[in-house]
Biopython code that builds the backbone (N, CA, C, O; Angstrom):
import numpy as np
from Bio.PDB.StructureBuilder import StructureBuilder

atoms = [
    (1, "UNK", "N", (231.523, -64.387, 5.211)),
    (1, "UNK", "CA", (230.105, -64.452, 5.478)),
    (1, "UNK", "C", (229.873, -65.318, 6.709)),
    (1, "UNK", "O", (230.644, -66.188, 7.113)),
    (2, "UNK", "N", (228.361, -64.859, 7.415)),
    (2, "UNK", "CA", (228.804, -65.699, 8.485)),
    (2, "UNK", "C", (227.608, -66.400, 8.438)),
    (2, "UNK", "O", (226.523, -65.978, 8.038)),
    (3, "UNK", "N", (228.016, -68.058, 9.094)),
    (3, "UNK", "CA", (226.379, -68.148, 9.038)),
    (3, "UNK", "C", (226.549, -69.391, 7.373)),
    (3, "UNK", "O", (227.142, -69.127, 6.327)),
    (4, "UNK", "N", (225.846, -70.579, 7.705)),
    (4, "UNK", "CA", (225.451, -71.099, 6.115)),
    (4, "UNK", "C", (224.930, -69.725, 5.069)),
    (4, "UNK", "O", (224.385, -68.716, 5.517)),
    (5, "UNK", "N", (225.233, -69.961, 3.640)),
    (5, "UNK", "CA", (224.692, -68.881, 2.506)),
    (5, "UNK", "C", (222.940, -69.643, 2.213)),
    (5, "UNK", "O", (221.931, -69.024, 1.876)),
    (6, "UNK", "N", (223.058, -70.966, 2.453)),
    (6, "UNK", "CA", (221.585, -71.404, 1.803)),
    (6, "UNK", "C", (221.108, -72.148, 2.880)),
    (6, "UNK", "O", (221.744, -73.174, 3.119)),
    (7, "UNK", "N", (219.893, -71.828, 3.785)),
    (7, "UNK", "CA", (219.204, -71.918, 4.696)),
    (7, "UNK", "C", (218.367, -73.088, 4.547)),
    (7, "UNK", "O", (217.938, -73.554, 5.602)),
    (8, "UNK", "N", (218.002, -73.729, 3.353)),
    (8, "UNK", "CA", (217.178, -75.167, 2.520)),
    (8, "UNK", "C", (216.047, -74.040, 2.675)),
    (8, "UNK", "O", (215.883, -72.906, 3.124)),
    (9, "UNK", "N", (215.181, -75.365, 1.834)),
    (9, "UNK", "CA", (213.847, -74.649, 1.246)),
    (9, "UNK", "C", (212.871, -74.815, 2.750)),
    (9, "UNK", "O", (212.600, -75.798, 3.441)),
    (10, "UNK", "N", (212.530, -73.426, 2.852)),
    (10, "UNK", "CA", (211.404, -73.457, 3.563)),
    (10, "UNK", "C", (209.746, -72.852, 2.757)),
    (10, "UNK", "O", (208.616, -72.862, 3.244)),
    (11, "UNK", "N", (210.123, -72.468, 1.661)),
    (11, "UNK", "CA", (209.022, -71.905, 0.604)),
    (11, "UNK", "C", (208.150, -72.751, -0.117)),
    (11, "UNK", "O", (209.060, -73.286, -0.750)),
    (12, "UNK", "N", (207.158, -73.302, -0.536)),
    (12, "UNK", "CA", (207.074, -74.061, -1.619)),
    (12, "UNK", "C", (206.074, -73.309, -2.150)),
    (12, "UNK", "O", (205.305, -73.113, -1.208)),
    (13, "UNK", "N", (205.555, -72.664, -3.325)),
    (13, "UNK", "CA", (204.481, -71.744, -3.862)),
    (13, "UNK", "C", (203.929, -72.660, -5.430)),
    (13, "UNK", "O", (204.515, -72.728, -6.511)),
    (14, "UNK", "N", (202.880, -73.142, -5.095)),
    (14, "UNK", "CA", (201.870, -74.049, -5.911)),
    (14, "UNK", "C", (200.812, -72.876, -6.183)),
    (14, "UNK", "O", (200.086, -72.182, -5.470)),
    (15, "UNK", "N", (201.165, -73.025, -8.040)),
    (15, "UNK", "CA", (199.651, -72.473, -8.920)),
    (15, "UNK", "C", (198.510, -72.780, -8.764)),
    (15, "UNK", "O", (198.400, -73.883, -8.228)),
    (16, "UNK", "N", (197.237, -72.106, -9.085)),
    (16, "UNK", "CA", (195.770, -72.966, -8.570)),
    (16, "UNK", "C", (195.241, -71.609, -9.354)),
    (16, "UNK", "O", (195.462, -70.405, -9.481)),
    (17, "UNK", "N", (194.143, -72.979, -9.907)),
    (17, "UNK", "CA", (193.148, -72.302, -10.654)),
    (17, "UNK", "C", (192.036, -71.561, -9.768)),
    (17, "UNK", "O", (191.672, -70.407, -9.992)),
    (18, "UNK", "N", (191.530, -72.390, -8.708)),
    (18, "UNK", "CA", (190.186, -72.286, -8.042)),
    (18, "UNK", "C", (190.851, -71.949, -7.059)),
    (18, "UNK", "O", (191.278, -72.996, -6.573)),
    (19, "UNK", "N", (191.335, -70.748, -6.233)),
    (19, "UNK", "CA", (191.929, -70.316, -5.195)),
    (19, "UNK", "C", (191.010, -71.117, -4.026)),
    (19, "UNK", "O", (191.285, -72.269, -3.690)),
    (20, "UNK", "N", (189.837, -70.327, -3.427)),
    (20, "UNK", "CA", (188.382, -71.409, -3.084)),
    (20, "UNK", "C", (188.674, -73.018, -2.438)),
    (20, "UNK", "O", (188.831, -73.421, -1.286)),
    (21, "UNK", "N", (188.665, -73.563, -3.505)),
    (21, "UNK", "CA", (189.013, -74.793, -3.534)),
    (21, "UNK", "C", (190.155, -75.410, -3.549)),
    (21, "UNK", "O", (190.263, -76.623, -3.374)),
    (22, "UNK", "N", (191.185, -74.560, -3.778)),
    (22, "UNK", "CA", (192.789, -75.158, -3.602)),
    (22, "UNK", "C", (192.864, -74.521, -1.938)),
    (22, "UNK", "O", (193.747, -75.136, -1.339)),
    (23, "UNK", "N", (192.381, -73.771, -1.295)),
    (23, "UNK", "CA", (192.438, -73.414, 0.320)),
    (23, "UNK", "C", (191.847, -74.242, 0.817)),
    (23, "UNK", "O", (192.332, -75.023, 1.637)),
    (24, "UNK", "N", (190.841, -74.247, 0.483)),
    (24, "UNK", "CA", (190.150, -76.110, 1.487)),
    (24, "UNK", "C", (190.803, -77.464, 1.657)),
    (24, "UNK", "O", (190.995, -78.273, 2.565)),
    (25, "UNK", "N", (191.043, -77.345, 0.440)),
    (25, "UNK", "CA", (192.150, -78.813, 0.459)),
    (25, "UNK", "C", (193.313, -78.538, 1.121)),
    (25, "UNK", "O", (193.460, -79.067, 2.223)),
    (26, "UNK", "N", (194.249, -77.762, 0.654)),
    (26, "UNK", "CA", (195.179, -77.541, 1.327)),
    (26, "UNK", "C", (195.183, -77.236, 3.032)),
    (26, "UNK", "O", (196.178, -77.469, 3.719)),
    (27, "UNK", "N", (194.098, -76.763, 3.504)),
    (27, "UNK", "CA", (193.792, -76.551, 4.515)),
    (27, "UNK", "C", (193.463, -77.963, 5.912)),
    (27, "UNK", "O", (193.734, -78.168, 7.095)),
    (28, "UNK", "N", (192.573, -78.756, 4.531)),
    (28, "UNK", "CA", (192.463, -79.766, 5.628)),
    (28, "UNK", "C", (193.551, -81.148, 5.427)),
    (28, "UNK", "O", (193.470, -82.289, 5.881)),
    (29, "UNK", "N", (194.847, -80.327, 4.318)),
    (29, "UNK", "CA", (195.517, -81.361, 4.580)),
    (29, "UNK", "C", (196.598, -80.617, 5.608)),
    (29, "UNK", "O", (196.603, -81.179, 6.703)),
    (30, "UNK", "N", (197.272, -79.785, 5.544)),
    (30, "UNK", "CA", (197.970, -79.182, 6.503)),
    (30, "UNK", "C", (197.066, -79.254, 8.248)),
    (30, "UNK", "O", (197.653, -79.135, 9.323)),
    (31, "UNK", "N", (195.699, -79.453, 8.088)),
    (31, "UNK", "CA", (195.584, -79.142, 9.591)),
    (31, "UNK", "C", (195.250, -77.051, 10.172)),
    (31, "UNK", "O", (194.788, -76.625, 11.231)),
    (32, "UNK", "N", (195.475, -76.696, 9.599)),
    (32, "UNK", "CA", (195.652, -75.572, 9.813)),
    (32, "UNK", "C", (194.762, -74.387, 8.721)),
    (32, "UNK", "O", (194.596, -74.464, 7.504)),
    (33, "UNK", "N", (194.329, -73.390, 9.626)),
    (33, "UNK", "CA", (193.637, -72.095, 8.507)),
    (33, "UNK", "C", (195.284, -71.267, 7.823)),
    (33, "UNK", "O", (196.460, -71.347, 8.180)),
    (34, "UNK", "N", (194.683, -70.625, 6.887)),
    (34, "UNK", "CA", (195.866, -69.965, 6.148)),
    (34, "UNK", "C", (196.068, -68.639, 7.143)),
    (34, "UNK", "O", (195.216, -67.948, 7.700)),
    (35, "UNK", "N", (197.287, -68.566, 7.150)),
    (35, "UNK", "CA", (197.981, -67.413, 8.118)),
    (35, "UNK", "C", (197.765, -66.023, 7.333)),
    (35, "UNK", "O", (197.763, -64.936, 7.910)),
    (36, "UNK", "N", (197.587, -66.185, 5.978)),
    (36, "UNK", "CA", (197.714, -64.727, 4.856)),
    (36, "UNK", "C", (196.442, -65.342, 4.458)),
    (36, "UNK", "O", (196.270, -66.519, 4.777)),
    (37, "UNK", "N", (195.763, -64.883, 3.978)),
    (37, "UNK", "CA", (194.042, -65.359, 3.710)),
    (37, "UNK", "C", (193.486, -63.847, 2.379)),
    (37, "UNK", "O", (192.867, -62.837, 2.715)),
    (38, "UNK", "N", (193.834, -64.093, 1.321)),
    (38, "UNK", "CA", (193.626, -62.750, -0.093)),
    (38, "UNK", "C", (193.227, -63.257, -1.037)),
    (38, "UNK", "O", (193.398, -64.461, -1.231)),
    (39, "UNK", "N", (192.486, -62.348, -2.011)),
    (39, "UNK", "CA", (192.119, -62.965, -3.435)),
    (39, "UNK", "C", (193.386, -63.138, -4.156)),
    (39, "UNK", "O", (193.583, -63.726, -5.219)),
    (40, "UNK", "N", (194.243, -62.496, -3.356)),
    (40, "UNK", "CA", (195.980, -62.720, -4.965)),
    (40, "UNK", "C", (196.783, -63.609, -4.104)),
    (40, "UNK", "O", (197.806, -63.899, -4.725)),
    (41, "UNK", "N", (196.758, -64.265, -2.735)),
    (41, "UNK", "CA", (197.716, -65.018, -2.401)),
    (41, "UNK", "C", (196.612, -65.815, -0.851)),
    (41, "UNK", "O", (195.733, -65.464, -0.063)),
    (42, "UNK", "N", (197.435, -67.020, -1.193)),
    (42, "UNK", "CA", (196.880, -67.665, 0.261)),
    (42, "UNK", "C", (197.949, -68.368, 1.194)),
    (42, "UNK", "O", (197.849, -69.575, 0.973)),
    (43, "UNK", "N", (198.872, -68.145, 2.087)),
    (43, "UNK", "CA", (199.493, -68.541, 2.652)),
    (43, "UNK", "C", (199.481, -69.325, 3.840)),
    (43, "UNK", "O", (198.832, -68.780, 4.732)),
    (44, "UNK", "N", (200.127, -70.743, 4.245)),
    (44, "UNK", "CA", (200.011, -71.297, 5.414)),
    (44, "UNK", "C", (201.463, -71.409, 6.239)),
    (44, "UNK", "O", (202.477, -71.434, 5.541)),
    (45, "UNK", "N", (201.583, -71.466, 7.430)),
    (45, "UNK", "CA", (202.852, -71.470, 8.203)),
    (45, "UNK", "C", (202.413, -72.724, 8.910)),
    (45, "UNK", "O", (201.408, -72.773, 9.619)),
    (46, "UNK", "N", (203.623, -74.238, 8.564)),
    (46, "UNK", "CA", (203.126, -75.012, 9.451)),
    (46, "UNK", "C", (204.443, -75.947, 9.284)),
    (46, "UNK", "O", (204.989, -76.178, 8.205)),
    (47, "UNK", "N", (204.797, -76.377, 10.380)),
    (47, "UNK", "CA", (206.191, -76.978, 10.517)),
    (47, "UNK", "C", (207.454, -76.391, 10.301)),
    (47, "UNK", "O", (208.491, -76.978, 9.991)),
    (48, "UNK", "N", (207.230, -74.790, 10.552)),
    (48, "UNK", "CA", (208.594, -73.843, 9.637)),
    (48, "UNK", "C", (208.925, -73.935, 8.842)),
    (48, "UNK", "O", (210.125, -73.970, 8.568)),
    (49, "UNK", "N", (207.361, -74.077, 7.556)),
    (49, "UNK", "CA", (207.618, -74.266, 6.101)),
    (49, "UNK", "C", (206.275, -73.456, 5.943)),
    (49, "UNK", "O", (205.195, -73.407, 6.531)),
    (50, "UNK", "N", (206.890, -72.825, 4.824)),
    (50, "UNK", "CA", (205.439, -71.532, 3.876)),
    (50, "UNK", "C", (205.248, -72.509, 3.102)),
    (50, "UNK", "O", (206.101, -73.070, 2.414)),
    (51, "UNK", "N", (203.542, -72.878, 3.220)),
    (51, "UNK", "CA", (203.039, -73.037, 1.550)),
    (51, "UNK", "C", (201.754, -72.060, 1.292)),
    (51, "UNK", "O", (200.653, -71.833, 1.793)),
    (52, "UNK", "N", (202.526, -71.643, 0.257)),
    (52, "UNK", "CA", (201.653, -70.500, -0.672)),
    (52, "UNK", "C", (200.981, -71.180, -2.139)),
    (52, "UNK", "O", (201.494, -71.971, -2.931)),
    (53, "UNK", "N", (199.749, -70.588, -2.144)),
    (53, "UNK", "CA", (198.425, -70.792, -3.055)),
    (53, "UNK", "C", (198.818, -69.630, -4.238)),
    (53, "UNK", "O", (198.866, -68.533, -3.682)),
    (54, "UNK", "N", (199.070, -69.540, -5.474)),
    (54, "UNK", "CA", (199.154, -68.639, -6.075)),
    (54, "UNK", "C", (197.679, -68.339, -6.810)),
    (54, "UNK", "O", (197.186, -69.380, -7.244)),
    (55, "UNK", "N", (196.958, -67.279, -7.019)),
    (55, "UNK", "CA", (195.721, -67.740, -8.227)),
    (55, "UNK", "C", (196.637, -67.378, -9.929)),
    (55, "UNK", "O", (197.351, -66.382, -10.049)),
    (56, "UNK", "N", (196.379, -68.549, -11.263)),
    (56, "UNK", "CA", (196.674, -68.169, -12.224)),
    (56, "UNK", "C", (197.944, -68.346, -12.104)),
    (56, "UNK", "O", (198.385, -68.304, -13.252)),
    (57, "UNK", "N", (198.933, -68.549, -11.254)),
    (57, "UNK", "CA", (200.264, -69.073, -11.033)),
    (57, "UNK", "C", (201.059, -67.210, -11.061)),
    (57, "UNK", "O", (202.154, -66.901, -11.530)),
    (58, "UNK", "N", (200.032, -66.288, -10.389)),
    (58, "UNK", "CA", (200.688, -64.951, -10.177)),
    (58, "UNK", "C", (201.120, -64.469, -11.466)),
    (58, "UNK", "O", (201.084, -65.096, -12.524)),
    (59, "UNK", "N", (201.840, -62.414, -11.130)),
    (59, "UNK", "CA", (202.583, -62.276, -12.071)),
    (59, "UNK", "C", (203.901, -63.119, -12.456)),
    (59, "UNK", "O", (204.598, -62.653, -13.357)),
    (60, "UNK", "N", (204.182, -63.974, -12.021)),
    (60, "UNK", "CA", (206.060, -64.417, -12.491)),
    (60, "UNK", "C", (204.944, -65.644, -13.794)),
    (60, "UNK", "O", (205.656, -66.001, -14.733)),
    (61, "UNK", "N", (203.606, -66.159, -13.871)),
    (61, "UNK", "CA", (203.276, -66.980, -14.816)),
    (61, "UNK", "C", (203.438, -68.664, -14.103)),
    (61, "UNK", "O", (203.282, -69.705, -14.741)),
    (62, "UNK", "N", (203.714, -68.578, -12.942)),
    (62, "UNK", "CA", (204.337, -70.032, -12.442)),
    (62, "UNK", "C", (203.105, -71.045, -12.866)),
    (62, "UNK", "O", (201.952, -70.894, -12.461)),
    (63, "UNK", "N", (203.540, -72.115, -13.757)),
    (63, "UNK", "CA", (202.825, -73.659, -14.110)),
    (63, "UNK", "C", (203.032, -74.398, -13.516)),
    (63, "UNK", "O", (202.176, -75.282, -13.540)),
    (64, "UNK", "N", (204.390, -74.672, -12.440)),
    (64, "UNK", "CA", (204.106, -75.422, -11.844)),
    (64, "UNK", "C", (204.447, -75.047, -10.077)),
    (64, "UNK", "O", (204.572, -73.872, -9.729)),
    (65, "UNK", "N", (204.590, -76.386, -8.905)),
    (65, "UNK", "CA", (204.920, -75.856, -8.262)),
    (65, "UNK", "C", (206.459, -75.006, -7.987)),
    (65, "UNK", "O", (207.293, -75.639, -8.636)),
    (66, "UNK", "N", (206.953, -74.152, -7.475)),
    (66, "UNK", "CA", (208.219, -73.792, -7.107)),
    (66, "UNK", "C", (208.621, -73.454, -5.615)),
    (66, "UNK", "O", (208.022, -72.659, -4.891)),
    (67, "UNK", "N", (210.022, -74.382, -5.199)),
    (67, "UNK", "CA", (210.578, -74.648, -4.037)),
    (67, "UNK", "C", (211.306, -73.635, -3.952)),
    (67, "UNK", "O", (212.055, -73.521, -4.923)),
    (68, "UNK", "N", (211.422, -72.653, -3.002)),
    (68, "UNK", "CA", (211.901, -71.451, -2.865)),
    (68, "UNK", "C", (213.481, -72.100, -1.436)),
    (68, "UNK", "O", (213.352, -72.982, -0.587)),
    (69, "UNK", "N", (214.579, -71.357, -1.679)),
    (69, "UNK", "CA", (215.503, -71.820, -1.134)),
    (69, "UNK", "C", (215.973, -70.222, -0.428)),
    (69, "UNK", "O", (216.147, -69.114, -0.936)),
    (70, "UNK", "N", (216.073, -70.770, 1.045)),
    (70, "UNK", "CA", (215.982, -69.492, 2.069)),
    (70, "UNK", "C", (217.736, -68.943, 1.637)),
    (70, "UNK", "O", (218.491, -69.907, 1.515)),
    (71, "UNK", "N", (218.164, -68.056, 1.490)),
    (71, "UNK", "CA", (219.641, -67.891, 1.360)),
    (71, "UNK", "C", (220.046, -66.550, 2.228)),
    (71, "UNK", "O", (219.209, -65.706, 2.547)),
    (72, "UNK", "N", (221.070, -66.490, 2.476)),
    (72, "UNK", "CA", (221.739, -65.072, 3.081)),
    (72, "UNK", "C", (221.980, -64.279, 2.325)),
    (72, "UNK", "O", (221.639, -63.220, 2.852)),
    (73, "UNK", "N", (222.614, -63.972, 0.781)),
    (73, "UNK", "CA", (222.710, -63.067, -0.010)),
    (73, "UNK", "C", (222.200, -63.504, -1.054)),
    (73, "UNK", "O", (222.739, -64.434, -1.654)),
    (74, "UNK", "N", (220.798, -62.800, -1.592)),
    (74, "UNK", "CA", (220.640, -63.365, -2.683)),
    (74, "UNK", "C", (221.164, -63.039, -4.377)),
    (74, "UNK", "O", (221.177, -63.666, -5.437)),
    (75, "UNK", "N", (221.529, -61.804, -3.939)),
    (75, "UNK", "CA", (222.489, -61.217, -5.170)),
    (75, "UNK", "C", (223.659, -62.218, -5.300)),
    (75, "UNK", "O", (223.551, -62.696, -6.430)),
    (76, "UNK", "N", (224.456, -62.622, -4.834)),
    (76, "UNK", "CA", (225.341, -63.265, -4.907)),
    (76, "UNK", "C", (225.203, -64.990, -5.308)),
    (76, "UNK", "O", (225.783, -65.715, -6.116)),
    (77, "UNK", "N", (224.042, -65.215, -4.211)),
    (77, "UNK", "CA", (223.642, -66.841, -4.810)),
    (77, "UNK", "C", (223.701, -66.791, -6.551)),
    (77, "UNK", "O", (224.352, -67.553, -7.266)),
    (78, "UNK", "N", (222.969, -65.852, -6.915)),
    (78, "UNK", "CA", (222.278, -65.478, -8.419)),
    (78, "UNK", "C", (222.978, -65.513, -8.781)),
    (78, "UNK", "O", (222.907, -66.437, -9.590)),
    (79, "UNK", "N", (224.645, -64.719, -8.840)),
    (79, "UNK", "CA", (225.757, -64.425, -9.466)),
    (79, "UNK", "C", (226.214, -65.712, -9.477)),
    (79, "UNK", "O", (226.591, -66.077, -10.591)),
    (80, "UNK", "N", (226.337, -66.815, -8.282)),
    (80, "UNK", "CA", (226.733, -68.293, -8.234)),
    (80, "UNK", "C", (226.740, -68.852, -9.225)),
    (80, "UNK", "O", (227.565, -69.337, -9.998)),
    (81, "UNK", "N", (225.038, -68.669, -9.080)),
    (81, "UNK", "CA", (224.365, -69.785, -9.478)),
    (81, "UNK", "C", (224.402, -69.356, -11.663)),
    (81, "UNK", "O", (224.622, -70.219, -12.513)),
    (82, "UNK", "N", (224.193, -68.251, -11.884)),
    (82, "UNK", "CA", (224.493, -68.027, -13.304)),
    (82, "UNK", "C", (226.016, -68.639, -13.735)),
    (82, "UNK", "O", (226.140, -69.247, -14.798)),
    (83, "UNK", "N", (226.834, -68.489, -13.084)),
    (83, "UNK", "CA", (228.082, -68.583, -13.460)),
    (83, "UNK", "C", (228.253, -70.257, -13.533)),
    (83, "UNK", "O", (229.019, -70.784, -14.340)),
    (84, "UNK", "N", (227.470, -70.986, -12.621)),
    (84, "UNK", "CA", (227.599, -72.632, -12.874)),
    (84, "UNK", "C", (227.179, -72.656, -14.131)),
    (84, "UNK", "O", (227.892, -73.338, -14.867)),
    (85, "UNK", "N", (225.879, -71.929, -14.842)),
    (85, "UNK", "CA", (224.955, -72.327, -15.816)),
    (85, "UNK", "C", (223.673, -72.253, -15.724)),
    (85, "UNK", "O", (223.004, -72.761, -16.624)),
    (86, "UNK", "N", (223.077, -71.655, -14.704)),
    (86, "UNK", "CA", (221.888, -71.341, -14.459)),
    (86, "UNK", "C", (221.014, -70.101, -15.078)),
    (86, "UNK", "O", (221.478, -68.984, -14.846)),
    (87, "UNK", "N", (220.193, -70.146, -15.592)),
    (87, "UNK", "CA", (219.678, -68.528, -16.367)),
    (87, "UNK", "C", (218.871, -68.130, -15.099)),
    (87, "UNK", "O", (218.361, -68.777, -14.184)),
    (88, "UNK", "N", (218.995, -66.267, -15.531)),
    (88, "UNK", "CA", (218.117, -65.774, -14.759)),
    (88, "UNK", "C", (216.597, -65.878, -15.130)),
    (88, "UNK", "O", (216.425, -65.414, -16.258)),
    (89, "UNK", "N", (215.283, -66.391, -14.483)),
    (89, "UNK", "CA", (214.239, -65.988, -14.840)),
    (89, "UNK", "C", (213.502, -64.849, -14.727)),
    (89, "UNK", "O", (212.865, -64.240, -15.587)),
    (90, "UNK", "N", (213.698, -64.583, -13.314)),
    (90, "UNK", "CA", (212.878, -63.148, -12.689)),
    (90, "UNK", "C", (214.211, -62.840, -11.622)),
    (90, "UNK", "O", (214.562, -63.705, -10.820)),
    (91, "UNK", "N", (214.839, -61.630, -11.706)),
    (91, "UNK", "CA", (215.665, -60.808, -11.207)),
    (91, "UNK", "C", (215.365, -60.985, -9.791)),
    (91, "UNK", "O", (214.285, -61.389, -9.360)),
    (92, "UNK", "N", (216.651, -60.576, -8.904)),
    (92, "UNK", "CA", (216.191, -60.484, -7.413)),
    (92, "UNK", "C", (215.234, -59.174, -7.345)),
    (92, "UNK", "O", (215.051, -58.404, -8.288)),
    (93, "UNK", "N", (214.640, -59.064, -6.014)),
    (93, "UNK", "CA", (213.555, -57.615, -6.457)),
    (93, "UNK", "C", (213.174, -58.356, -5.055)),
    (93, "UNK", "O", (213.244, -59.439, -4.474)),
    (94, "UNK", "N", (212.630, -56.744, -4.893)),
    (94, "UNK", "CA", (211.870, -56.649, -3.143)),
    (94, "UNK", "C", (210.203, -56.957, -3.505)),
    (94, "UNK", "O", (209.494, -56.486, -4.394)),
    (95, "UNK", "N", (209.965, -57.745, -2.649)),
    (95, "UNK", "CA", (208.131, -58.120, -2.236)),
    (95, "UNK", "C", (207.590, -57.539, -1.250)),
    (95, "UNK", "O", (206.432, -57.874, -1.000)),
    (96, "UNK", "N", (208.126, -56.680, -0.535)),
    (96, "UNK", "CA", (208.002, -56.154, 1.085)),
    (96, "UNK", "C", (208.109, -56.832, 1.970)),
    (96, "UNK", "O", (208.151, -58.062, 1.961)),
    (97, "UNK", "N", (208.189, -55.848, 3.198)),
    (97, "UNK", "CA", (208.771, -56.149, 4.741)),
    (97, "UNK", "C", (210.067, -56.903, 4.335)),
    (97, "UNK", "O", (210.205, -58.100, 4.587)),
    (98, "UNK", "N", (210.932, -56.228, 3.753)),
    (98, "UNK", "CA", (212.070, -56.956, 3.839)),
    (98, "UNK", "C", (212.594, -57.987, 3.004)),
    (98, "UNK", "O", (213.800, -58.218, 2.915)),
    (99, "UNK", "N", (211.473, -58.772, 2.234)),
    (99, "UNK", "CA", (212.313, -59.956, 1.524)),
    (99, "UNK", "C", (212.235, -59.763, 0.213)),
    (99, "UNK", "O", (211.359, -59.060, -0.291)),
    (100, "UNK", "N", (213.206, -60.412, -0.500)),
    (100, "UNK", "CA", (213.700, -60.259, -1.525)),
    (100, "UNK", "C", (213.749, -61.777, -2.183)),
    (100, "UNK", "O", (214.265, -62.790, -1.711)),
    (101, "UNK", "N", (212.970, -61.577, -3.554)),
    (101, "UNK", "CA", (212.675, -63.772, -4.033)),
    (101, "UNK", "C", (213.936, -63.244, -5.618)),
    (101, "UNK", "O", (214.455, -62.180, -5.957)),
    (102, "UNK", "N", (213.953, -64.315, -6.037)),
    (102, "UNK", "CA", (214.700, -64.287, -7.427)),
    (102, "UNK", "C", (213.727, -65.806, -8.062)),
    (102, "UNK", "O", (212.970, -66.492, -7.375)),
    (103, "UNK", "N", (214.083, -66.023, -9.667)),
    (103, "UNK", "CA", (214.191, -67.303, -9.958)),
    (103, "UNK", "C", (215.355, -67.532, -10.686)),
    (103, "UNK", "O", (215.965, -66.590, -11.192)),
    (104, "UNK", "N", (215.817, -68.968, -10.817)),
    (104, "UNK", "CA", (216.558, -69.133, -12.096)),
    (104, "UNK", "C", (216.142, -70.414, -12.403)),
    (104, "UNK", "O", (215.424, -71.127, -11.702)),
    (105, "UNK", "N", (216.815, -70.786, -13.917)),
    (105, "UNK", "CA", (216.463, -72.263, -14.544)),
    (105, "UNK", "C", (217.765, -72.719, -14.450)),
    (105, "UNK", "O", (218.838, -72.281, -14.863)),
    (106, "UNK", "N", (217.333, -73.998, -13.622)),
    (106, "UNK", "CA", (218.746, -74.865, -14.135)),
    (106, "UNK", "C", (218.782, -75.144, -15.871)),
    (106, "UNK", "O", (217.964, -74.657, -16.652)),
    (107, "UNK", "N", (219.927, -76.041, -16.256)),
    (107, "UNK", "CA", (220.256, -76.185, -17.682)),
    (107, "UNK", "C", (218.774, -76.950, -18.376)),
    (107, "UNK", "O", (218.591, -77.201, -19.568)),
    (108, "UNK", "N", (217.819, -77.216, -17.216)),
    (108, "UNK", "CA", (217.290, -78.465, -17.653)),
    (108, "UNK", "C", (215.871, -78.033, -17.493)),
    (108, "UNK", "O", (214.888, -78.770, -17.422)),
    (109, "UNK", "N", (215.915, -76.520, -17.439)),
    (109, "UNK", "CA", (214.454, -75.855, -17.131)),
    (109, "UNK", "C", (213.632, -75.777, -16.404)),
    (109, "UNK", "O", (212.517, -75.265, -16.500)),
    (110, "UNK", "N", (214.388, -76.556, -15.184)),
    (110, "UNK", "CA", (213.704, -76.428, -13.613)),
    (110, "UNK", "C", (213.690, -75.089, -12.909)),
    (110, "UNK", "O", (214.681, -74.361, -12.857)),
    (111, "UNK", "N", (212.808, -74.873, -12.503)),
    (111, "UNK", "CA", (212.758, -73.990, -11.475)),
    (111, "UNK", "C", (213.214, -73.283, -10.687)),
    (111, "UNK", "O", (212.361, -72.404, -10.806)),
    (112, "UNK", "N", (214.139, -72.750, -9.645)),
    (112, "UNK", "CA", (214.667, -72.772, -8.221)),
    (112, "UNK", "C", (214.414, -71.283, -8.310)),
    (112, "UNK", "O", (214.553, -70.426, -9.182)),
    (113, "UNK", "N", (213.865, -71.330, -6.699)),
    (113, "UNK", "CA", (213.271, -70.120, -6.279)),
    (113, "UNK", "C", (214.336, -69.828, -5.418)),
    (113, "UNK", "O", (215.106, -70.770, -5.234)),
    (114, "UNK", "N", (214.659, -68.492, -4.683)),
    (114, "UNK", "CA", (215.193, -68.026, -3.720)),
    (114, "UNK", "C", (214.760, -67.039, -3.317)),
    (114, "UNK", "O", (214.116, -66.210, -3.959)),
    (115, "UNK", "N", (215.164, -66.989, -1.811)),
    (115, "UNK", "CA", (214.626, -65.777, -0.714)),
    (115, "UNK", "C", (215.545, -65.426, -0.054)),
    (115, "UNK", "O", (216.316, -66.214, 0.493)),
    (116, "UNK", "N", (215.640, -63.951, 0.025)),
    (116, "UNK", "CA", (216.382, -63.533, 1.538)),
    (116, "UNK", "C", (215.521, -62.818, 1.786)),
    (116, "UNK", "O", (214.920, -62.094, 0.993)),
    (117, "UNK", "N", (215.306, -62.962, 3.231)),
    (117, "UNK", "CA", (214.999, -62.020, 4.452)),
    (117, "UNK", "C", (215.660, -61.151, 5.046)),
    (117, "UNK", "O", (216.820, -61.431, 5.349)),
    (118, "UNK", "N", (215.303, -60.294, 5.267)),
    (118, "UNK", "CA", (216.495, -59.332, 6.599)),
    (118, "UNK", "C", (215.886, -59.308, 7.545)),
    (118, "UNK", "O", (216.342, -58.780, 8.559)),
]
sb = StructureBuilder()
sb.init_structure("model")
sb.init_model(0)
sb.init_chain("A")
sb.init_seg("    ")
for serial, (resi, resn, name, xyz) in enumerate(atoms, 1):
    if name == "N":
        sb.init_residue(resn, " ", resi, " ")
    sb.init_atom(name, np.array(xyz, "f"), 0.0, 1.0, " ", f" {name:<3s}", serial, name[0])
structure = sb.get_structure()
């Protein structure tokens, strides 16, 4: 493989009740208007880091926030990462234009998100 397999987190995707009101704040703390601006997602690009607004914490159910980790294969991270001890939560699977998220739980019921891009 060429190239690091895990790129660090450039994702971070925070639940919100009041979409509305979680964009304002977030807005005037980043400095910046949201780059994706929807009733089902609100996205900002700022320092070569995504932070995404979920409403209701989306279909995956997310309660809290989740740090998404950029990787080169994500089928394979998954396969890694199960085989240390990690469960699958939500399968790798396409979101469009190309990228592909997974979750798993560490032993300890944390979170970890992943992405590949092509």
């Amino acid at each position: 493989m060429n190239g690091p397999s895990v790129q660090g987190i450039k994702t971070v995707l925070h639940p919100v009740r009041d979409l509305a009101k979680a964009k304002a704040v977030y807005a005037a703390l980043l400095g910046e208007a949201p780059t994706t601006d929807s009733s089902y997602y609100v996205g900002f690009e700022v320092g070569g880091q995504h932070i995404g607004l979920v409403p209701d914490g989306g279909p995956q159910g997310m309660t809290t926030p989740v740090a998404y980790w950029h990787v080169a294969d994500i089928e394979a991270k998954v396969a890694e990462l199960t085989a240390a001890g990690a469960a699958v939560k939500e399968a790798p699977h396409d979101v469009g234009g190309g990228r592909r998220v997974a979750t798993v739980t560490d032993p300890d019921g944390n979170v970890l998100g992943l992405i590949q891009d092509h």
